[in-house]
KEKE-3310 file (N, C-alpha, C; in steps of 0.2 Angstrom, whole numbers, plus 5000, padded with zeros to 4 digits):
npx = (5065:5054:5041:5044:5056:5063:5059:5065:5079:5081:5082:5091:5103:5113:5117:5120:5128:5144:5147:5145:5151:5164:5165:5164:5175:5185:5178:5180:5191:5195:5186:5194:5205:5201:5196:5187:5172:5157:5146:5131:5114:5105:5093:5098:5096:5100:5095:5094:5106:5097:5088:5095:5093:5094:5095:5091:5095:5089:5085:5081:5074:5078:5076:5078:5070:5068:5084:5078:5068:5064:5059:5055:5054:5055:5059:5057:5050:5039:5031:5022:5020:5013:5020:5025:5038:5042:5055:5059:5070:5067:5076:5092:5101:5112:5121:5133:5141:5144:5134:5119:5105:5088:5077:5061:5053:5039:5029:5019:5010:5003:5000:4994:4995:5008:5010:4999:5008:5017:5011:5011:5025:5039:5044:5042:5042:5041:5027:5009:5005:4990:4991:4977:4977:4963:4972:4974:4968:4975:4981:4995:5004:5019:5029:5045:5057:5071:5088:5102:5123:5138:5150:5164:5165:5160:5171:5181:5192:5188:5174:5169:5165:5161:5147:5134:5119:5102:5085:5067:5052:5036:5023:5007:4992:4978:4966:4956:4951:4952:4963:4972:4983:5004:5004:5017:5028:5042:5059:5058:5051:5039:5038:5034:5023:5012:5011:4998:4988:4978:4983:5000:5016:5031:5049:5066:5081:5100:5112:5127:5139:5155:5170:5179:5194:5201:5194:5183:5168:5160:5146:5134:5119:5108:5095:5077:5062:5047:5032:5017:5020:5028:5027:5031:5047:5058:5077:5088:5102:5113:5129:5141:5149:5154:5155:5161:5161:5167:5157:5146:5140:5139:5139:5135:5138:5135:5130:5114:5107:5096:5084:5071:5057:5046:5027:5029:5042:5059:5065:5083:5091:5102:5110:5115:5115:5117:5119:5117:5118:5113:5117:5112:5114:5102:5103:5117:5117:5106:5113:5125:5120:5122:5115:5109:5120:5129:5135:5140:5127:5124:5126:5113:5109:5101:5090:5080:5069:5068:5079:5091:5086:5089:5101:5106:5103:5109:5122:5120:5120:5131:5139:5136:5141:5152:5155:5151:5161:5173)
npy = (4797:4784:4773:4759:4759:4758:4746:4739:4741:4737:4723:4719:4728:4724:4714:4718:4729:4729:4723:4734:4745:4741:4741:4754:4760:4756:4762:4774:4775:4776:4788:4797:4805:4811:4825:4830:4823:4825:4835:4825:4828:4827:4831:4844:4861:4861:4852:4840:4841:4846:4834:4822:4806:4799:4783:4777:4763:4762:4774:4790:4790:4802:4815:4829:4839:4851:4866:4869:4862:4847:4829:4816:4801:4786:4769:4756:4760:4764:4755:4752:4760:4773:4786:4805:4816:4833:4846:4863:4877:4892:4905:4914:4923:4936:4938:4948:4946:4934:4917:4911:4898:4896:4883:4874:4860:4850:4834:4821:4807:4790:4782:4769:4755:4751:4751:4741:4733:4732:4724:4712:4708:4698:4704:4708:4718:4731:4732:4737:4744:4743:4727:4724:4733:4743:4746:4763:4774:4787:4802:4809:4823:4831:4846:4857:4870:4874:4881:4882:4884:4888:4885:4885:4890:4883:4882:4882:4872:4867:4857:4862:4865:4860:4861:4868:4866:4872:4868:4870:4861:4852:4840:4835:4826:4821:4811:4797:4789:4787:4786:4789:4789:4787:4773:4764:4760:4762:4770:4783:4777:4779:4793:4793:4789:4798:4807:4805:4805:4818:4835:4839:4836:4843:4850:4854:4856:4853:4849:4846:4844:4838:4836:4823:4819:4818:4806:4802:4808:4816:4813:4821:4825:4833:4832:4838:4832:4836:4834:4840:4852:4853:4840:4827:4823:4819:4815:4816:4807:4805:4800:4797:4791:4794:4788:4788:4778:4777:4787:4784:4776:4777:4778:4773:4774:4771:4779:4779:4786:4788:4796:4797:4802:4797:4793:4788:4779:4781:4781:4773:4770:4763:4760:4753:4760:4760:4762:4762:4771:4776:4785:4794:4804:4809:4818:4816:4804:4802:4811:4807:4794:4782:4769:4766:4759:4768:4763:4761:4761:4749:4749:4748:4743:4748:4739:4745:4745:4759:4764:4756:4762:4773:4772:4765:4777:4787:4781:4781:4794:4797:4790:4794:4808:4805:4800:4811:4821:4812)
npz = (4903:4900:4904:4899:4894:4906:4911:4900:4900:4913:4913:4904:4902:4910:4905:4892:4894:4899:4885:4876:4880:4880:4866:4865:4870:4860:4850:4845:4838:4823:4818:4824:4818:4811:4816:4832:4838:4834:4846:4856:4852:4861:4877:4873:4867:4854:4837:4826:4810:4796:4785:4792:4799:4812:4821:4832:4848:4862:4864:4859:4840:4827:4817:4808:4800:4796:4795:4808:4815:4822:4825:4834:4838:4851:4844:4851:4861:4854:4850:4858:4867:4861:4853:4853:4848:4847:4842:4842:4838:4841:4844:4845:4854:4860:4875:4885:4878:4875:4866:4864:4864:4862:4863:4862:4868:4864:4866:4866:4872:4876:4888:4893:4885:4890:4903:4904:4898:4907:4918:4915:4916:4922:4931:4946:4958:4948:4948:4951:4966:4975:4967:4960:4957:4944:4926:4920:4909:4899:4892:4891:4893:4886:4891:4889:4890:4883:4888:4877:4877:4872:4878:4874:4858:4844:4831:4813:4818:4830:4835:4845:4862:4881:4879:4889:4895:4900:4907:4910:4913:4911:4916:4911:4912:4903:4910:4910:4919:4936:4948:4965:4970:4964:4954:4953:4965:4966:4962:4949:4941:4947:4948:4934:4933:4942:4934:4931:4941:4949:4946:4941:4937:4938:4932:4931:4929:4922:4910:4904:4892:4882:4875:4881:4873:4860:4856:4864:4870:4884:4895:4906:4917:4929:4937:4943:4948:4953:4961:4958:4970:4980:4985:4984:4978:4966:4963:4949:4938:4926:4920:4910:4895:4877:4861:4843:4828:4811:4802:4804:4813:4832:4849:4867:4886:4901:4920:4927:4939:4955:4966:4976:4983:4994:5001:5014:5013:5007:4990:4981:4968:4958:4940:4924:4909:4893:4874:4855:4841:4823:4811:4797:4782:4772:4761:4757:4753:4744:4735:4732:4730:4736:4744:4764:4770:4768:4756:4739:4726:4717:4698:4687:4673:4657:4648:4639:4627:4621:4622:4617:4604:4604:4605:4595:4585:4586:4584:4570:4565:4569:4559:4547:4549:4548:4535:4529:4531:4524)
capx = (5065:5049:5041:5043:5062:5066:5060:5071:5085:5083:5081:5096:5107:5117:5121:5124:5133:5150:5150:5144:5157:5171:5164:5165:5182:5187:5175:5182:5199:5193:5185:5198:5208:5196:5197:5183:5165:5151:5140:5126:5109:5098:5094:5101:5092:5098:5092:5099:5106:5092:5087:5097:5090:5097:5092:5094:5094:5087:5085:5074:5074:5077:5073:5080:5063:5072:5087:5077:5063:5066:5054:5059:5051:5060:5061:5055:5043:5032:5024:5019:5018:5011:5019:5026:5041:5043:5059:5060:5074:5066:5079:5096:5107:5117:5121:5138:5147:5140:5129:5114:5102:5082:5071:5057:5052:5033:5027:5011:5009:4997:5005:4988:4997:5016:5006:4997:5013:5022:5007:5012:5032:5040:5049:5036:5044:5036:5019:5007:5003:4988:4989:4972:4972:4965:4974:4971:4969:4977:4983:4999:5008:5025:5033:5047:5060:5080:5095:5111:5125:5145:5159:5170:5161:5161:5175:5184:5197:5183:5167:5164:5167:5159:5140:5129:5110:5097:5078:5062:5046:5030:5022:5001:4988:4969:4964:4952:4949:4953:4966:4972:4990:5004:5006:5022:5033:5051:5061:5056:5044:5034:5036:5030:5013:5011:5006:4991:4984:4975:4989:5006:5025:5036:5055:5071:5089:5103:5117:5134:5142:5159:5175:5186:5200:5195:5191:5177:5166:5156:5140:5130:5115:5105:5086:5074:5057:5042:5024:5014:5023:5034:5023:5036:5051:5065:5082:5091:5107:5115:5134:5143:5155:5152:5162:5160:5164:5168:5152:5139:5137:5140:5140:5136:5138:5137:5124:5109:5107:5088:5082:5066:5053:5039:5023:5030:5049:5062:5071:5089:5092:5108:5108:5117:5113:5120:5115:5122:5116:5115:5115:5110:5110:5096:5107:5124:5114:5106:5120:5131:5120:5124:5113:5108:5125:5134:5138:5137:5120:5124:5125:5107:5110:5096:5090:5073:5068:5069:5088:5091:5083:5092:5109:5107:5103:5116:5128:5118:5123:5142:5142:5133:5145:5159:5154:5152:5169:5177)
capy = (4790:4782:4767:4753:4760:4756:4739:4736:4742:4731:4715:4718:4733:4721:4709:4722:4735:4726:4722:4740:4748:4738:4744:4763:4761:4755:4764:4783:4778:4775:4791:4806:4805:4818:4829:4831:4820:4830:4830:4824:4835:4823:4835:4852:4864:4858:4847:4834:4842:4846:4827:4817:4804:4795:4778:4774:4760:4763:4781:4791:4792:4809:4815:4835:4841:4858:4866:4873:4858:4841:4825:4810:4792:4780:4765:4752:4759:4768:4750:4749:4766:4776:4794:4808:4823:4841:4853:4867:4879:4898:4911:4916:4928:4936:4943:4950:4944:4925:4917:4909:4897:4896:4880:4871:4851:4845:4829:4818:4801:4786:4776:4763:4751:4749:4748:4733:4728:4728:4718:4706:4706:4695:4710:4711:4725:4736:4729:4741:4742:4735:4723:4722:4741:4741:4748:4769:4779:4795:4806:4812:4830:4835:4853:4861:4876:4873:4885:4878:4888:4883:4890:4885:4890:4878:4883:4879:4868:4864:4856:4867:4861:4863:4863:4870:4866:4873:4867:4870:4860:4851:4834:4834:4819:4819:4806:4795:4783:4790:4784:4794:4790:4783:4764:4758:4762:4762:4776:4784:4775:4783:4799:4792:4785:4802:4811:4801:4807:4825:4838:4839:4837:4850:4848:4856:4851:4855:4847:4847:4838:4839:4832:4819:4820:4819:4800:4802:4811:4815:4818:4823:4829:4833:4835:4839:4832:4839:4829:4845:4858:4850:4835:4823:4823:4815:4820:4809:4810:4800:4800:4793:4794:4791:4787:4785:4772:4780:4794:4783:4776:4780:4773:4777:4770:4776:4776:4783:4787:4791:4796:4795:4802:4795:4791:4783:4779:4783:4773:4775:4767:4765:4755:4754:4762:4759:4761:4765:4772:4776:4792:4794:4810:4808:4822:4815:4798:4806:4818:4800:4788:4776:4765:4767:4760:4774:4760:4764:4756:4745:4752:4745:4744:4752:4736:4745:4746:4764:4765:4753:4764:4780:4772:4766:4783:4790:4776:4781:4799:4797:4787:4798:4812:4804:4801:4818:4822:4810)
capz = (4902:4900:4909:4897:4893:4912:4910:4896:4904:4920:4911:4897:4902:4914:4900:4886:4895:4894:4881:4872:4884:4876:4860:4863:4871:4853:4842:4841:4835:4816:4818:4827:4814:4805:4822:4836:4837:4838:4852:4856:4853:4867:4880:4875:4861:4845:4835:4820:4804:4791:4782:4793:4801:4818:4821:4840:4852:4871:4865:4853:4834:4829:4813:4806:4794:4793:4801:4815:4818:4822:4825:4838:4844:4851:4839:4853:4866:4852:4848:4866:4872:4857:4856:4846:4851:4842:4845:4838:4839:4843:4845:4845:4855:4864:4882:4890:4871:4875:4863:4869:4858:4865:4859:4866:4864:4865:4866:4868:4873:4879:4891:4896:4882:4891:4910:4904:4897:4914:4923:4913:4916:4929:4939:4950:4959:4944:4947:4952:4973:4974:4960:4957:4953:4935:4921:4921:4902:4900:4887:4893:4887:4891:4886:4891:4885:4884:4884:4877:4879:4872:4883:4868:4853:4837:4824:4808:4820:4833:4835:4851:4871:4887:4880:4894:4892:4906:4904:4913:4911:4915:4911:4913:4909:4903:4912:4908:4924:4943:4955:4971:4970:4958:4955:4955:4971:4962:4959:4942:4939:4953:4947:4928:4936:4946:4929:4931:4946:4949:4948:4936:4934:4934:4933:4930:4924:4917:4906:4903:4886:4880:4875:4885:4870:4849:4852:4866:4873:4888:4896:4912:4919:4935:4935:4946:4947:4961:4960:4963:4972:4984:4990:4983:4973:4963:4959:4946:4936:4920:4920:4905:4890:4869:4857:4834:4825:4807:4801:4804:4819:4839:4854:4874:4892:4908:4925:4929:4946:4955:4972:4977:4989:4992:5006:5020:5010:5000:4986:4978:4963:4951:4935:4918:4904:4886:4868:4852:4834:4817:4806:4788:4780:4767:4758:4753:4754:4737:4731:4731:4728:4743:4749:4768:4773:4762:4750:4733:4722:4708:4690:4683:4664:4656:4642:4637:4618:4620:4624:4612:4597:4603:4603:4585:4581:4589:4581:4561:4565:4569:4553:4541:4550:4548:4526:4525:4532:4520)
cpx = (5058:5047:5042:5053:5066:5066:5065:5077:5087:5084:5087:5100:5113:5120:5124:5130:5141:5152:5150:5149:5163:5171:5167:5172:5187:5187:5179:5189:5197:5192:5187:5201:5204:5195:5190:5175:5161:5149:5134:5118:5105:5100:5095:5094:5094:5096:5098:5099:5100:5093:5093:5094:5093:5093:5095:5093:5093:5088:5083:5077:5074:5080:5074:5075:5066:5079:5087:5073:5065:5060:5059:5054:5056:5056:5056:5050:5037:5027:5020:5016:5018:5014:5024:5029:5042:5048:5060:5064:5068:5070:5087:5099:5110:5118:5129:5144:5147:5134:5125:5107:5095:5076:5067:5054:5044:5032:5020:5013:5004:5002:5002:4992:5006:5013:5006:5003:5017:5018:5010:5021:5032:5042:5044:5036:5042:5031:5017:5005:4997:4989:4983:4972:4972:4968:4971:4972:4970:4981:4987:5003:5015:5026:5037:5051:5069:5082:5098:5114:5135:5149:5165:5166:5164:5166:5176:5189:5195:5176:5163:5167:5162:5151:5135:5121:5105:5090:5076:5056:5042:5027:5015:4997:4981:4968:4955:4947:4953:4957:4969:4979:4995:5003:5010:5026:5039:5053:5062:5051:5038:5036:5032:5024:5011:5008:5000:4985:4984:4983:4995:5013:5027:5044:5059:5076:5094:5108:5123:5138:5149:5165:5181:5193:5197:5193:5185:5175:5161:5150:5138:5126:5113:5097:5082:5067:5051:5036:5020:5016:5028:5030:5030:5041:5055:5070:5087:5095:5109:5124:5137:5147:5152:5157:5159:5164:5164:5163:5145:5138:5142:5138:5140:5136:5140:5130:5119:5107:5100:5088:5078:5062:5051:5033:5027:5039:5052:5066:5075:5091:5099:5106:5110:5115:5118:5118:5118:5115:5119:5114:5117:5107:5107:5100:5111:5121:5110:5108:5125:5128:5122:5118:5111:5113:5131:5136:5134:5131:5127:5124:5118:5108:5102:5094:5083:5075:5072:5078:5093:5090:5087:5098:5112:5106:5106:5120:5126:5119:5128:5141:5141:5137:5151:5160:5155:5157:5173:5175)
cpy = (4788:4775:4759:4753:4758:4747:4737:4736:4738:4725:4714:4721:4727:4717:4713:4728:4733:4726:4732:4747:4747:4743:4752:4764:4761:4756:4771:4783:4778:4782:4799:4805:4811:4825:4827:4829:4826:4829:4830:4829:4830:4828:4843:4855:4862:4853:4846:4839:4841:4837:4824:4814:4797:4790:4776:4768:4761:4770:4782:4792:4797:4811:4821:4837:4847:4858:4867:4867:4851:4836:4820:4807:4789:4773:4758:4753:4763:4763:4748:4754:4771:4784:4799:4813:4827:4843:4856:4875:4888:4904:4911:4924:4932:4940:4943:4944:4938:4923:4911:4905:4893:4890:4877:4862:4852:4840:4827:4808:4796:4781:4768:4757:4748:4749:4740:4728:4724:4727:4712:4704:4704:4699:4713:4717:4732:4735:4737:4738:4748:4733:4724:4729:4741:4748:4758:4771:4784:4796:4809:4817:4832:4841:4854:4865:4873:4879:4883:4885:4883:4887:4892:4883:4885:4883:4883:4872:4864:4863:4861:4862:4864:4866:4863:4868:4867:4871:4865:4868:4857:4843:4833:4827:4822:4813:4803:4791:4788:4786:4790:4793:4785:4777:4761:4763:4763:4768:4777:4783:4777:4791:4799:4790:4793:4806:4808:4801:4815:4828:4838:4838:4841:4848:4852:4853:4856:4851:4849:4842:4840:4835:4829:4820:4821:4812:4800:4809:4811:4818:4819:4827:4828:4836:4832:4837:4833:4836:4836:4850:4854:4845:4830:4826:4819:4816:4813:4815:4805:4804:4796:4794:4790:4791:4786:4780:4774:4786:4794:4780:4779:4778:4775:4771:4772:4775:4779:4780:4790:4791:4800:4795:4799:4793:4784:4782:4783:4778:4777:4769:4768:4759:4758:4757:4761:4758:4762:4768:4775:4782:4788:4799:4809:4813:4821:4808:4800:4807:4810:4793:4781:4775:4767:4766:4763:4768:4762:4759:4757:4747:4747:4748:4744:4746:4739:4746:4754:4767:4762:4757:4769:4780:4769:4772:4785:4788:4779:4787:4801:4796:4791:4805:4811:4800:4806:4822:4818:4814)
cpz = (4903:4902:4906:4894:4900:4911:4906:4900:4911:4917:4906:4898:4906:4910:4894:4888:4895:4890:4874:4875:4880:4868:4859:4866:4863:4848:4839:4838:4827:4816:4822:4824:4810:4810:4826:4833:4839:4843:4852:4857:4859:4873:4881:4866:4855:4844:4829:4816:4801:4787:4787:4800:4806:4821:4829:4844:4858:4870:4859:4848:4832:4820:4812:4800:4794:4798:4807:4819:4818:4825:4830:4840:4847:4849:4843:4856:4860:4851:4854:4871:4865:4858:4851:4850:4847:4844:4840:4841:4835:4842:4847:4848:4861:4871:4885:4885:4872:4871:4866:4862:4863:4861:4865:4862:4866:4862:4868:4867:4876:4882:4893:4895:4888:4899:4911:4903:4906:4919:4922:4913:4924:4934:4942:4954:4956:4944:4951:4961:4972:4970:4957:4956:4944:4931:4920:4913:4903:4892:4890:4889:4890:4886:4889:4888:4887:4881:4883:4876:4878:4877:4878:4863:4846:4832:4819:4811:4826:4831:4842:4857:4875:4883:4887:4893:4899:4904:4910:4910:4914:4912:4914:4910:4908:4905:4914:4913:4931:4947:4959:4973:4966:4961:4957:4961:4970:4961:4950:4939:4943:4950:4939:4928:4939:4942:4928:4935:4946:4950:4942:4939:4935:4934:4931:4931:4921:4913:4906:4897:4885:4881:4880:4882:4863:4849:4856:4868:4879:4890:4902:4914:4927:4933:4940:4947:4953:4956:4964:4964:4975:4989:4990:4977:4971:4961:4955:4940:4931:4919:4916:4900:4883:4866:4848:4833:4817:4807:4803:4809:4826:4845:4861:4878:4896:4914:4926:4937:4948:4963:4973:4984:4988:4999:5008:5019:5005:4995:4983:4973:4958:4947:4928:4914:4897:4879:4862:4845:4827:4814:4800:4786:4774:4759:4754:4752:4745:4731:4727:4729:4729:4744:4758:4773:4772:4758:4745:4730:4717:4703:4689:4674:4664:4649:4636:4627:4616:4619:4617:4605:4598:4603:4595:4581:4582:4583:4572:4563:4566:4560:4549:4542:4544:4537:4524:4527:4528:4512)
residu = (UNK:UNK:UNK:UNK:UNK:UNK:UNK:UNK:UNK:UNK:UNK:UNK:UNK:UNK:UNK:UNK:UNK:UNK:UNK:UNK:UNK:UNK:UNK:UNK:UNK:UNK:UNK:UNK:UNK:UNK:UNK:UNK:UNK:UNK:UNK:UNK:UNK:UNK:UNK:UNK:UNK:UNK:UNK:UNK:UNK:UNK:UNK:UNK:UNK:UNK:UNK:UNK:UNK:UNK:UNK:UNK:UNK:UNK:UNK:UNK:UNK:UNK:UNK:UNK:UNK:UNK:UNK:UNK:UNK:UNK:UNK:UNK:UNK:UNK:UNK:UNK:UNK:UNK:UNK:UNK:UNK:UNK:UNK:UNK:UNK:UNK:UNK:UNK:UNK:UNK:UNK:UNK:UNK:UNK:UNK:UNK:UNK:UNK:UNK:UNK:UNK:UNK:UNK:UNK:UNK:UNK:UNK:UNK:UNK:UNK:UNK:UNK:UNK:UNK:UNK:UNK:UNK:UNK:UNK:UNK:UNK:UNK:UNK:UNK:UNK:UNK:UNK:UNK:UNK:UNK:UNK:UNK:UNK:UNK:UNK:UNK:UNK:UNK:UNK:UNK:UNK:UNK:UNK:UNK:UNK:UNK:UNK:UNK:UNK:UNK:UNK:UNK:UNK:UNK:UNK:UNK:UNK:UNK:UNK:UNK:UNK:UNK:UNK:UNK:UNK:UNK:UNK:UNK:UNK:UNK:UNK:UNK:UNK:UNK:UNK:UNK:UNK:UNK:UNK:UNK:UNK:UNK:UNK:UNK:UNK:UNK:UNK:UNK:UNK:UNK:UNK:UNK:UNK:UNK:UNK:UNK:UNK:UNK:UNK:UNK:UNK:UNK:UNK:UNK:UNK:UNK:UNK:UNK:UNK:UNK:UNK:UNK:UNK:UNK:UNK:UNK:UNK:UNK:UNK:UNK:UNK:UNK:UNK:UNK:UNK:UNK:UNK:UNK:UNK:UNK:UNK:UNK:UNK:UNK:UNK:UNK:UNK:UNK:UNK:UNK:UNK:UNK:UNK:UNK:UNK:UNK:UNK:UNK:UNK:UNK:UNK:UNK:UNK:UNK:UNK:UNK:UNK:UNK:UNK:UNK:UNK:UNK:UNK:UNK:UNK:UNK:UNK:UNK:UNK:UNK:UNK:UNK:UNK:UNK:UNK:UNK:UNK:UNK:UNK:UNK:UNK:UNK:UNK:UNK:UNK:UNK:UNK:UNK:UNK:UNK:UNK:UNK:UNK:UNK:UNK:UNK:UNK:UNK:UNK:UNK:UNK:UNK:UNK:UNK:UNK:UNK:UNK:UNK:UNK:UNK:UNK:UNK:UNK:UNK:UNK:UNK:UNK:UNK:UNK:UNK:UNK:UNK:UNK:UNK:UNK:UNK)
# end
């Protein structure tokens, strides 16, 4: 989660999560009639079906260019926080008759832009201690590798249960201006500043996804974050449940929970989360000749000259047929 996606969530999750709760409690019935939701690839080694294209709210856009590679922004902090992620699905196979699936994500981003942003927001508590520190440039890279792993593999009668997903990674900065320690003092956000100062990120995590019944689903993680070696740390967790709403969209809600070393204190932080989205496979979107919200396009009658000239010849060769048949 990134520093300009927290802000959002402070200032709106309280007034939407309600109501997007309600939704997901309502949404999976249309859609368990057809059997069992997928689940969600955020987090584990898969990526999106090949050409389909998932449009998200308070989470990243995520875009299947083959069936191994996939592409993701998120949809609102890219205009403020410039940045671009890759997964790409490596290896497959197996140990002790368990199959096992090996990919790795890399990203790049500039954060300068969503900084300046949150000088300028009222929730001073994100401000930067001192205030007057100015604004740092940095070219930030994250990578890291995921296992997934189902317990209850995917069938003709399932979609799978009990995804497992393990990943270790790092998050470094070229940094362009010098400070001596992060900015903001909050949980989270103190360890998103931390990439900013000499030294790196590392983290670790793992995941757990799978079905409540065929109308929802569930999710949780744990993850690990150290500034360094073990100078300071973070351990933070997202507990929550999803639900669809026909084929095309989808819907989540649930808490994320953060706690937080730091010089001299610690902070503990909970705080809603909520979002939903939209798929569009580019494919059957095509094949069927629907529109973006699978409705069907219009017939457009064809009036050109050309069409015109070829159904009168058409029409002059029935007829000259149908003479030389009498």
């Amino acid at each position: 989660m990134n520093l300009i996606q927290i802000n959002i969530f402070v200032s709106n999750m309280k007034k939407l999560f309600p109501i997007i709760l309600i939704l997901i409690l309502t949404s999976g019935l249309k859609h368990s009639v057809f059997g069992q939701n997928p689940l969600n690839t955020d987090g584990t080694a898969f990526t999106v079906p090949i050409k389909t294209l998932e449009l998200s709210l308070f989470r990243p856009a995520k875009f299947g260019l083959t069936e191994k590679d996939e592409l993701s922004a998120h949809p609102l902090a890219f205009f403020v926080m410039p940045h671009i992620f890759y997964k790409r699905q490596w290896l497959r196979f197996e140990l002790f008759n368990q199959r096992f699936l090996v990919s790795s994500r890399h990203g790049i981003y500039y954060p300068k832009f969503a900084l300046n942003l949150n000088q300028r927001l009222p929730f001073g508590f994100t401000h930067f201690q001192p205030e007057a520190t100015n604004v740092p440039g940095a070219l930030a890279f994250q990578s890291e590798v995921l296992v997934s792993h189902y317990l209850h593999e995917p069938d003709h009668c399932s979609a799978g249960d009990y995804l497992i997903t393990a990943r270790l990674g790092f998050k470094y900065a070229l940094k362009f201006s010098q400070i001596d320690e992060p900015l903001i003092n909050q949980s989270i956000l103190y360890r998103e500043t931390a990439v900013l100062i000499p030294g790196f990120i590392w983290y670790v995590g793992a995941d757990l996804d799978g079905h409540l019944n065929y109308t929802y689903n569930y999710f949780a993680d744990l993850d690990y974050y150290a500034y360094g070696f073990v100078n300071n740390y973070s351990l933070e967790s997202k507990l929550g449940i999803s639900g669809y709403y026909g084929k095309h969209f989808s819907g989540f809600a649930g808490l994320k929970l953060a706690f937080s070393t730091m010089p001299g204190h610690n902070r503990f932080l909970v705080m809603p989360i909520a979002g939903f989205s939209y798929f569009i496979d580019m494919r059957k979107r095509k094949k069927n000749g629907t529109d973006l919200f699978g409705r069907k396009k219009p017939f457009k009658h064809d009036n050109s000259l050309e069409r015109d000239d070829k159904y009168y010849e058409d029409s002059e060769k029935r007829k000259n047929l149908a003479d030389t048949i009498q």
